[in-house]
C-alpha positions as CSV (number, residue, x, y, z in Angstrom):
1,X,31.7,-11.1,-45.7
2,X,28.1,-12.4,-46.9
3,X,26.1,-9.7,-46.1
4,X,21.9,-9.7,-47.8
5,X,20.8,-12.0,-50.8
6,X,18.4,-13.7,-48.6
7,X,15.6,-13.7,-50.8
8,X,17.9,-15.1,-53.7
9,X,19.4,-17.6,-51.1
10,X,16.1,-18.9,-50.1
11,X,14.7,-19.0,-53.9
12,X,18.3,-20.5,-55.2
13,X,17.8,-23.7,-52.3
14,X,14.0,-24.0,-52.8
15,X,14.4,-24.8,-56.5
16,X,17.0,-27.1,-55.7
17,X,15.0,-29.0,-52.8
18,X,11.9,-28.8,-55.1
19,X,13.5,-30.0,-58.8
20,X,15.4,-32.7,-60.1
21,X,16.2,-30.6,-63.0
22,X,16.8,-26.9,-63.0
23,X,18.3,-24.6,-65.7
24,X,18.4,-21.3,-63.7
25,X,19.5,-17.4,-65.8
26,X,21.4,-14.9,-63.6
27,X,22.1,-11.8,-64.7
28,X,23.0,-8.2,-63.7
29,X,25.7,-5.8,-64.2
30,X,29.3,-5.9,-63.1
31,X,31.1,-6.1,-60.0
32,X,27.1,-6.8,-58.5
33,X,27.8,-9.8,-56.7
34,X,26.6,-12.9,-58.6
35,X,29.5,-14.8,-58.7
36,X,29.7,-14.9,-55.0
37,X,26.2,-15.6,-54.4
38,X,26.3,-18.7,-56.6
39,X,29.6,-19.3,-54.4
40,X,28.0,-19.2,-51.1
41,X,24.6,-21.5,-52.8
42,X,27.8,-24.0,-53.8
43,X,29.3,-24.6,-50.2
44,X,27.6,-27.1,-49.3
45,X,26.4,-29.3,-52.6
46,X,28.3,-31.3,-55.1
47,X,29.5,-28.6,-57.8
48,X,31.6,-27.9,-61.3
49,X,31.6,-24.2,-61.0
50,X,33.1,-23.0,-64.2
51,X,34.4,-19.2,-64.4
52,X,35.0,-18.3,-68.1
53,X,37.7,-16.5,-69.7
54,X,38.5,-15.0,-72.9
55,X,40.5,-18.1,-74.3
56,X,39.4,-19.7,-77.8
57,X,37.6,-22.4,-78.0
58,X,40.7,-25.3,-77.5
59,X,41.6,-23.9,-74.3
60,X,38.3,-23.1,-72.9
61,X,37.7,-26.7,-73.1
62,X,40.5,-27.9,-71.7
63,X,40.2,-25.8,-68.6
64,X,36.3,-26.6,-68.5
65,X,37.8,-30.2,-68.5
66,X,40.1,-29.5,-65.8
67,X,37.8,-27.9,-63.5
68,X,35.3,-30.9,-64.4
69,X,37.5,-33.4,-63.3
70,X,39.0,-31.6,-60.0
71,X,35.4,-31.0,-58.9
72,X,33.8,-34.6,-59.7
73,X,37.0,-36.4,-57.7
74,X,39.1,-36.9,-61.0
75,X,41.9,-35.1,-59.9
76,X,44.8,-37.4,-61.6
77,X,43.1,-37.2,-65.0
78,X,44.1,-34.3,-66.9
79,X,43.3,-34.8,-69.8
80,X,41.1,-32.8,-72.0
81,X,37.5,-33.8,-73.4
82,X,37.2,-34.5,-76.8
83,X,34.2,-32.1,-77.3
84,X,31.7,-30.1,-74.9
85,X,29.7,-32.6,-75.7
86,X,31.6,-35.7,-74.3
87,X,32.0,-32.7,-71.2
88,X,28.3,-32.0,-70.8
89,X,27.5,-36.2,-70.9
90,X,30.3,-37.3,-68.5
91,X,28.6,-34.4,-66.2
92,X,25.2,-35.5,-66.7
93,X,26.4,-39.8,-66.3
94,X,27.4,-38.3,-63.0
95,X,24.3,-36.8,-61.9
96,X,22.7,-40.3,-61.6
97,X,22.7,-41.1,-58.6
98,X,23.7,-37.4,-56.7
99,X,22.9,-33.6,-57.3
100,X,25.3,-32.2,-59.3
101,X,25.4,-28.2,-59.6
102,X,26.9,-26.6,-63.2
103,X,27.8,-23.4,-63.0
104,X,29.1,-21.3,-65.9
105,X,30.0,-18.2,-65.1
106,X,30.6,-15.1,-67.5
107,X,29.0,-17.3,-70.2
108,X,29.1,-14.8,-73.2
109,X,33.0,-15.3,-73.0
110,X,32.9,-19.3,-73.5
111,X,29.2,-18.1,-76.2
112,X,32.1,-15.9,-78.0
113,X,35.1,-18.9,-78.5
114,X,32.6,-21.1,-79.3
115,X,29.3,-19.7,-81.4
116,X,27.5,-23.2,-81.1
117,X,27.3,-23.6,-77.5
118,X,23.9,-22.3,-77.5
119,X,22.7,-25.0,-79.4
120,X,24.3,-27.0,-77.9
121,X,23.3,-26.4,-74.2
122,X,19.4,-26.8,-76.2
123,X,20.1,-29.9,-77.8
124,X,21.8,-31.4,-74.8
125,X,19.0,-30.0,-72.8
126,X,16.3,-31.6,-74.6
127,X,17.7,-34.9,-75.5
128,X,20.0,-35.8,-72.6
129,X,20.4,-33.0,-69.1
130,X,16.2,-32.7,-69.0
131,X,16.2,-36.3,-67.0
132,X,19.2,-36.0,-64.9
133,X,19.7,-34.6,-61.0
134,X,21.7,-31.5,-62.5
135,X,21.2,-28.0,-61.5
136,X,22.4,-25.9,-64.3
137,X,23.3,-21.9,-63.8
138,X,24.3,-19.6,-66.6
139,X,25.6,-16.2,-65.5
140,X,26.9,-13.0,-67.1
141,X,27.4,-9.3,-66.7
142,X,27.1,-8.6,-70.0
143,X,23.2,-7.8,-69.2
144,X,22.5,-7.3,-73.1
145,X,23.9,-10.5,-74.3
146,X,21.6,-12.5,-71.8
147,X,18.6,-10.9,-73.0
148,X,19.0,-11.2,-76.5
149,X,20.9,-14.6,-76.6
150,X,19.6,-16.3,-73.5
151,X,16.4,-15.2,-72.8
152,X,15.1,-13.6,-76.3
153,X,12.2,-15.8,-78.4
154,X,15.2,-16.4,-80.8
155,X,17.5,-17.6,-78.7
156,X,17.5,-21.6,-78.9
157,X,17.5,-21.5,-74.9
158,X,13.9,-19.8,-74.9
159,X,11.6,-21.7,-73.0
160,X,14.0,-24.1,-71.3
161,X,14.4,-22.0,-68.2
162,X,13.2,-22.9,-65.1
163,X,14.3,-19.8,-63.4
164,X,15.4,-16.0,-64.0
165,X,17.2,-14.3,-61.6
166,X,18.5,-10.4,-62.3
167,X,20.9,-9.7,-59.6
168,X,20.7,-5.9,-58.7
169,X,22.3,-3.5,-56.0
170,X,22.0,-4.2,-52.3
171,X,19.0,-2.7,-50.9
172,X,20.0,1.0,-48.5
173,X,19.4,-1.2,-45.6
174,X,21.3,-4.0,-46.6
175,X,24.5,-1.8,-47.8
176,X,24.9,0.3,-44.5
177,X,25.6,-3.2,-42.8
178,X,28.6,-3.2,-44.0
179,X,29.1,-0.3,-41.9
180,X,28.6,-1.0,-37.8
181,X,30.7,1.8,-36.3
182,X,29.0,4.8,-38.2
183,X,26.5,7.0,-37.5
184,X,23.5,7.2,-39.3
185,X,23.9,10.2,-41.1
186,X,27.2,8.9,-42.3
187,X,25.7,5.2,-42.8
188,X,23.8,7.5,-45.3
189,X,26.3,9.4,-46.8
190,X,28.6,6.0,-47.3
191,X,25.8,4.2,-49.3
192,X,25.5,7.9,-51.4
193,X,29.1,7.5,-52.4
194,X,29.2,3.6,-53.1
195,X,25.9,2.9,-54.1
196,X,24.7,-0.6,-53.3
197,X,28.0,-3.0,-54.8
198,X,29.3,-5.3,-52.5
199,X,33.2,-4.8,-53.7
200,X,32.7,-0.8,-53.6
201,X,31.0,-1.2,-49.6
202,X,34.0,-3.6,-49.2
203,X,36.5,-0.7,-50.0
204,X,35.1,1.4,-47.4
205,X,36.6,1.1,-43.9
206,X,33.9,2.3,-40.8
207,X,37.2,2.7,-38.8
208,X,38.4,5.6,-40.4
209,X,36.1,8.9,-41.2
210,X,34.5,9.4,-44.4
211,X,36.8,12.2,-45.2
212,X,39.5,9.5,-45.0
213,X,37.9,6.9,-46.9
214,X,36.8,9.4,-49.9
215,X,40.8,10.5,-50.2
216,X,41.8,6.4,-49.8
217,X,39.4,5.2,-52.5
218,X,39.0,8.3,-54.8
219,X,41.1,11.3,-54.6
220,X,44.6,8.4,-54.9
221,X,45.6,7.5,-57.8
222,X,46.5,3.9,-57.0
223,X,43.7,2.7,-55.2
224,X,41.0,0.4,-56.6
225,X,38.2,3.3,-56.9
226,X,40.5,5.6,-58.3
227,X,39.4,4.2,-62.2
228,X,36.6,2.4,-61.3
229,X,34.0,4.0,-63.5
230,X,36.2,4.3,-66.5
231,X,37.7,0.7,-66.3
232,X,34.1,-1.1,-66.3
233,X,33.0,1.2,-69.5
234,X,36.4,0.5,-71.5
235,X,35.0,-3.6,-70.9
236,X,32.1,-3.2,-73.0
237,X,32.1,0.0,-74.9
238,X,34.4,2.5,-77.1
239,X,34.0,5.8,-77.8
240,X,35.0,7.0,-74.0
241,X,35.0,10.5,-74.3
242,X,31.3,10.6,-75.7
243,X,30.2,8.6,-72.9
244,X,32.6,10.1,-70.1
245,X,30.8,13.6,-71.1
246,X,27.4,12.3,-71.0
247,X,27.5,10.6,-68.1
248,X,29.3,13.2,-66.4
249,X,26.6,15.7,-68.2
250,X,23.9,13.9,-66.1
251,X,26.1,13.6,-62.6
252,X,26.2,17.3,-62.6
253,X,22.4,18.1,-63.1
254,X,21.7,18.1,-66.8
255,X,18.6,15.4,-67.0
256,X,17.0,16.0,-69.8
257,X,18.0,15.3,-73.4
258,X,18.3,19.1,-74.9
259,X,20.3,19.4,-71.8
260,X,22.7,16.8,-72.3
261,X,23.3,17.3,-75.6
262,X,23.4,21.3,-74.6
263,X,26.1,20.5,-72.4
264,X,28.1,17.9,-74.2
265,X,28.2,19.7,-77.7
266,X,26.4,16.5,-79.0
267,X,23.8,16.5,-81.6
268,X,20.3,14.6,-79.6
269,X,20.4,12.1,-81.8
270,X,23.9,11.1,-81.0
271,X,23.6,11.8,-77.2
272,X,20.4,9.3,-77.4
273,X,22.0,6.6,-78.8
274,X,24.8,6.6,-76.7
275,X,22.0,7.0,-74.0
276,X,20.1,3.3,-74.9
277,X,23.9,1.9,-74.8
278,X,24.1,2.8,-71.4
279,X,20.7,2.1,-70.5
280,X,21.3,-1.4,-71.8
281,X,24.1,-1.9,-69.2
282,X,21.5,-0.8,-66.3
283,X,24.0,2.7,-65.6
284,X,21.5,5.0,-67.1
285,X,17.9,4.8,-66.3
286,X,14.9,6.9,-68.3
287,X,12.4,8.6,-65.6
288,X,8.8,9.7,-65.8
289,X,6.5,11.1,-63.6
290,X,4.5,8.4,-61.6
291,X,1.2,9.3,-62.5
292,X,2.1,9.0,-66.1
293,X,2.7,6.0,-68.8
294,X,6.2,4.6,-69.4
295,X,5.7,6.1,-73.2
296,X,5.5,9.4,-71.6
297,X,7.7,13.0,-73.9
298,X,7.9,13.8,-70.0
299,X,11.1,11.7,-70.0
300,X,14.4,12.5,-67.5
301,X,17.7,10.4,-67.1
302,X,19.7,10.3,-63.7
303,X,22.4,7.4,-63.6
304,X,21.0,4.3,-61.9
305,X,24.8,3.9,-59.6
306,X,25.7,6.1,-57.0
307,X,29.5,5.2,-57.4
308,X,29.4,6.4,-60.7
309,X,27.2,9.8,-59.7
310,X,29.5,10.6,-56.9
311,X,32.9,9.7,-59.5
312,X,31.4,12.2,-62.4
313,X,30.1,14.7,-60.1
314,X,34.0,15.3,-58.0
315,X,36.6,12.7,-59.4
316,X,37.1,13.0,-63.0
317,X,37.1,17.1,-63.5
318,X,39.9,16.9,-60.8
319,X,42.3,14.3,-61.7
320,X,45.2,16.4,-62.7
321,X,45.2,17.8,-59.1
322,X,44.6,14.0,-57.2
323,X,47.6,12.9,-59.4
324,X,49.9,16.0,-58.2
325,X,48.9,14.8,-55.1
326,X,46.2,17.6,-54.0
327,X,43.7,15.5,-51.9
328,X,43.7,17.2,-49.2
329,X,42.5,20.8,-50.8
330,X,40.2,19.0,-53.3
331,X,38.4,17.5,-50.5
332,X,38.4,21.0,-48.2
333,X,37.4,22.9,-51.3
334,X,35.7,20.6,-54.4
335,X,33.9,18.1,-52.3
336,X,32.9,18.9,-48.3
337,X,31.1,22.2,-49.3
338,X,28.8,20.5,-51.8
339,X,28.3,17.3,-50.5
340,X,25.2,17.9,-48.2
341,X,23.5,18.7,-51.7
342,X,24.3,16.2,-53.8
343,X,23.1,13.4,-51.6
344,X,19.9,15.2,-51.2
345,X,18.2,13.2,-54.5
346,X,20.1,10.1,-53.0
347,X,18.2,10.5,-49.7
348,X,14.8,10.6,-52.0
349,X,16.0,7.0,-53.1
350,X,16.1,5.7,-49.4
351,X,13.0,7.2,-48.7
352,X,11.2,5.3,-51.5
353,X,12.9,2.7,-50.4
354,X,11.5,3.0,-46.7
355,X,7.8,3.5,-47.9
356,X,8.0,0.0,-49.6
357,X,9.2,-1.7,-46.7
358,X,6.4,-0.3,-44.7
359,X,4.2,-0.9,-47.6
360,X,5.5,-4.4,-47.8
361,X,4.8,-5.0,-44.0
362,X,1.0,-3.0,-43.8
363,X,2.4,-0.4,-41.8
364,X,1.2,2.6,-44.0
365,X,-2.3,4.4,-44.3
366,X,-2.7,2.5,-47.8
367,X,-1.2,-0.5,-49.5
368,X,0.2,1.5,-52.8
369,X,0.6,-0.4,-56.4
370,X,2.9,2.7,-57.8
371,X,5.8,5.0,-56.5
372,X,7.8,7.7,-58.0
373,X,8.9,10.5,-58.8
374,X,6.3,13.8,-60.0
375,X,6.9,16.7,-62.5
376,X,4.6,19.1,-64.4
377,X,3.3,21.8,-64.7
378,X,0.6,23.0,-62.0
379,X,-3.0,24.4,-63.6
380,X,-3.4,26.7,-59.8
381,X,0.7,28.0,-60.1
382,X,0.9,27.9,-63.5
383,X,4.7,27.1,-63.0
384,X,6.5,23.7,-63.3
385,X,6.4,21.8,-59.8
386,X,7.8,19.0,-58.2
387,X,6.6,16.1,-55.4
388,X,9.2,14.6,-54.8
389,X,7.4,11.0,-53.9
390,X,4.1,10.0,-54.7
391,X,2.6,6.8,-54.0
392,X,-0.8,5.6,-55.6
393,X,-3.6,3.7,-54.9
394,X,-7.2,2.8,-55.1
395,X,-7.2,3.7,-51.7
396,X,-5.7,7.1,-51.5
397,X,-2.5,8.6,-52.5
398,X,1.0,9.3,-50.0
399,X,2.7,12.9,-51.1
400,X,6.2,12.9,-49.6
401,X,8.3,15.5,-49.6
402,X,12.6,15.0,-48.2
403,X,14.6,17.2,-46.7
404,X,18.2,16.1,-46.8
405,X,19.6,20.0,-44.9
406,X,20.8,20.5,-41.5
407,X,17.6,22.9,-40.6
408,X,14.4,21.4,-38.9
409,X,11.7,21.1,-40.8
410,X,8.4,23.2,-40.0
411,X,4.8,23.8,-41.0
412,X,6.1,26.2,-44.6
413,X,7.2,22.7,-45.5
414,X,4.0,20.8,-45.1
415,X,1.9,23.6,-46.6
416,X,3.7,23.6,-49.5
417,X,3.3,19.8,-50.0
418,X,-0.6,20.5,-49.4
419,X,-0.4,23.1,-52.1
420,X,1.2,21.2,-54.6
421,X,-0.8,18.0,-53.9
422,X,-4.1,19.9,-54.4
423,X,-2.9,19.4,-58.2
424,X,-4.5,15.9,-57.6
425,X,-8.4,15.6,-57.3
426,X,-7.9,12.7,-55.6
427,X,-9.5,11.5,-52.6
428,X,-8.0,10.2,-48.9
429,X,-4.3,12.4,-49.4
430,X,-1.7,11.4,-46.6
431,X,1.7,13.7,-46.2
432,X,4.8,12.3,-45.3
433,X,8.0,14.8,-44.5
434,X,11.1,13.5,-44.0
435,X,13.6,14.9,-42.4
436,X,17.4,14.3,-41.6
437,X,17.3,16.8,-38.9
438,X,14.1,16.4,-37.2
439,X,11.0,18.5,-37.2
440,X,10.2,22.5,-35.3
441,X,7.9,21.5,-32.7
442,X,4.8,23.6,-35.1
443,X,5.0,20.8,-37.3
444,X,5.2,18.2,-34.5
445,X,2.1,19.3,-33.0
446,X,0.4,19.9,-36.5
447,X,1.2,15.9,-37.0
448,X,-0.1,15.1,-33.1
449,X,-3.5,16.7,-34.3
450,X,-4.0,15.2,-37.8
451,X,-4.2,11.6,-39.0
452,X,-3.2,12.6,-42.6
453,X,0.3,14.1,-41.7
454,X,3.3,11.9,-40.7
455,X,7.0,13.0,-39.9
456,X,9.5,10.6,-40.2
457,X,12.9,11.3,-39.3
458,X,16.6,10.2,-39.0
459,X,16.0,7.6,-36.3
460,X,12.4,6.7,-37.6
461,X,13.9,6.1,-41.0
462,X,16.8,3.9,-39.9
463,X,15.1,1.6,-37.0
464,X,13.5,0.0,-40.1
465,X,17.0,-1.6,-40.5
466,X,15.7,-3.5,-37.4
467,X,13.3,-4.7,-38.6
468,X,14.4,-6.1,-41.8
């Protein structure tokens, strides 16, 4: 099931329409779904779509010859190439008279059997691919290796792209598509668990409940969740049980670095290393408040995937009781009670997410440049104080505040938003609240009286998927 990627569809098919040549970068972290947007671009064109493999470089060229010839109508011709070289040229004769897509797939596997193909790929490039009809794609997950040996000043392929694509998560609103038969509130909680991967939504079955689909895919110790977390890490990095405890450190609350390293038993110099490793493979991401430079000492972490949040906040403490076979009281007693709260920062995610599509479309008081996240200490308090969205313009600011709790929300809530936002001497303020459970009919009538105040709730917040 193809489910989003339109933008990247559209973008992929215009540079193809509009170029005779095109040497396109896509990137982003595992499991993402790169390979099968490429796929689904390939259907209908003339294409060598090469996946590579950790083979040295003998067999890697054999098989790249293989797939060359079985693509390009040579299927009785098994022989090998003689060099990438004679490979790349017999592609590029063929791209004469038709389009021909290249796609190399997992690229840093065939750049580690074969530590020339970078020049390689330049020199052919420059001297012989430039003039043909060939659409070239290199891909990875290895999101480190394409920026320092792709798409670095040093790398021999800098300046020969004609395209960068980074691949990330499906949007909220594209993720809960893979899920017609729930409800919105557990549309909600099903994107908190799997985050936006298309092979984690893919796991999740909108036939059964999300009880069942939690002790299916998590709390079993054969199915494809079960590892997940641990399996990608073990692809890329050592040292597990430093990184298990960090990451778990952060899934459980602990954002800042004397709290990480408080709770780990880490020294901070250790725990921030570790901490760039992970933020190079996009599962840990470095916060500051909005209103404040990326250079910011304000600085938090929380882990970028929600697979990985909801895994190291209730799978890996309790995997001596999933493999004796305890789902059903793990569930009842580890998870149910405490799940309302832990998608409650996850339902400040969608949020964002549903003032940019507004903002996208015009639909707000203000067209913001900024959004985020706001922590510091308040001069009128004199405590530390939290908003937990701000949106910033030239022409006023949005303060947001979300309520992820089975209560209605009421006027305490909005005055305490006012209070915090007086903070800002700023002029034009607006106030959103959202709510999963509606809004007292105080604060309904406070919002039918004001033009500053808006209340968006569960419904509001999920007909954007209408309109998407």
């Amino acid at each position: 099931m193809f489910i989003g990627r339109e933008r990247e569809m559209q973008l992929l098919n215009g540079l193809y329409e509009k170029f005779d040549f095109n040497f396109v970068v896509m990137y982003g972290r595992r499991r993402v779904g790169k390979t099968t947007i490429l796929k689904e671009f390939c259907k209908d064109k003339k294409a060598v779509f090469f996946v590579s493999e950790e083979y040295n470089d003998k067999l890697a060229l054999e098989k790249f010859s293989v797939v060359i010839k079985e693509s390009l109508g040579e299927v009785y011709d098994k022989s090998a190439f003689n060099s990438w070289v004679n490979a790349f040229e017999y592609i590029a004769d063929k791209a004469i008279n038709e389009k021909i897509v290249l796609v190399l797939d997992e690229f840093q596997y065939l750049a580690n059997s074969n530590k020339s193909i970078v020049s390689l790929m330049q020199n052919m490039i420059d001297h012989k691919l430039r003039e043909k009809n060939l659409f070239i794609v290199v891909c990875s997950s290895v999101i480190s290796f394409m920026e320092e040996k792709i798409l670095s000043q040093k790398s021999p392929l800098f300046g020969r792209k004609t395209a960068e694509f980074y691949i990330k998560p499906l949007s909220f609103y594209d993720s809960i598509k893979f899920f017609e038969n729930y409800s919105s509130e557990d549309k909600i909680l099903a994107y908190a668990i799997l985050g936006g991967i298309p092979l984690y939504l893919n796991q999740f079955d909108d036939k059964l409940s999300i009880e069942q689909n939690i002790k299916q895919n998590f709390l079993t110790e054969i199915s494809n969740l079960y590892n997940e977390p641990k399996n990608l890490l073990r692809l890329e990095l050592r040292s597990l049980a430093v990184y298990n405890s960090i990451i778990e450190a952060i899934a459980l609350g602990n954002k800042k670095l004397n709290e990480i390293s408080s709770k780990t038993g880490e020294s901070k110099d250790k725990v921030h290393n570790y901490i760039m490793n992970l933020m190079d493979m996009h599962i840990i991401e470095k916060m500051h408040p909005v209103t404040e430079k990326s250079s910011s000492r304000k600085t938090l972490y929380k882990l970028r995937d929600n697979l990985f949040k909801f895994w190291y906040r209730f799978v890996i403490s309790n995997i001596s009781s999933i493999e004796n076979g305890m789902s059903d009281i793990i569930y009842s007693k580890k998870i149910d009670p405490h799940i309302s709260s832990y998608v409650g920062s996850i339902f400040e995610g969608i949020c964002i997410e549903y003032l940019i599509k507004e903002n996208i479309g015009s639909k707000l008081p203000i067209v913001f440049d900024k959004i985020g996240k706001w922590w510091g200490s308040s001069p009128i308090t004199k405590q530390e104080e939290e908003i937990d969205i701000m949106a910033l313009s030239d022409e006023g600011t949005i303060f947001a505040e979300c309520k992820y709790k089975n209560g209605k929300v009421g006027v305490k809530e909005l005055e305490k938003l006012i209070e915090r936002a007086s903070i800002f001497k700023c002029e034009n303020k607006y106030y959103y609240l959202f709510s999963k459970n509606g809004f007292k009919e105080s604060l309904s009538n406070v919002e039918k009286s004001r033009d500053d105040v808006y209340l968006i709730d569960l419904p509001l917040l999920m007909a954007t998927t209408n309109r998407s």
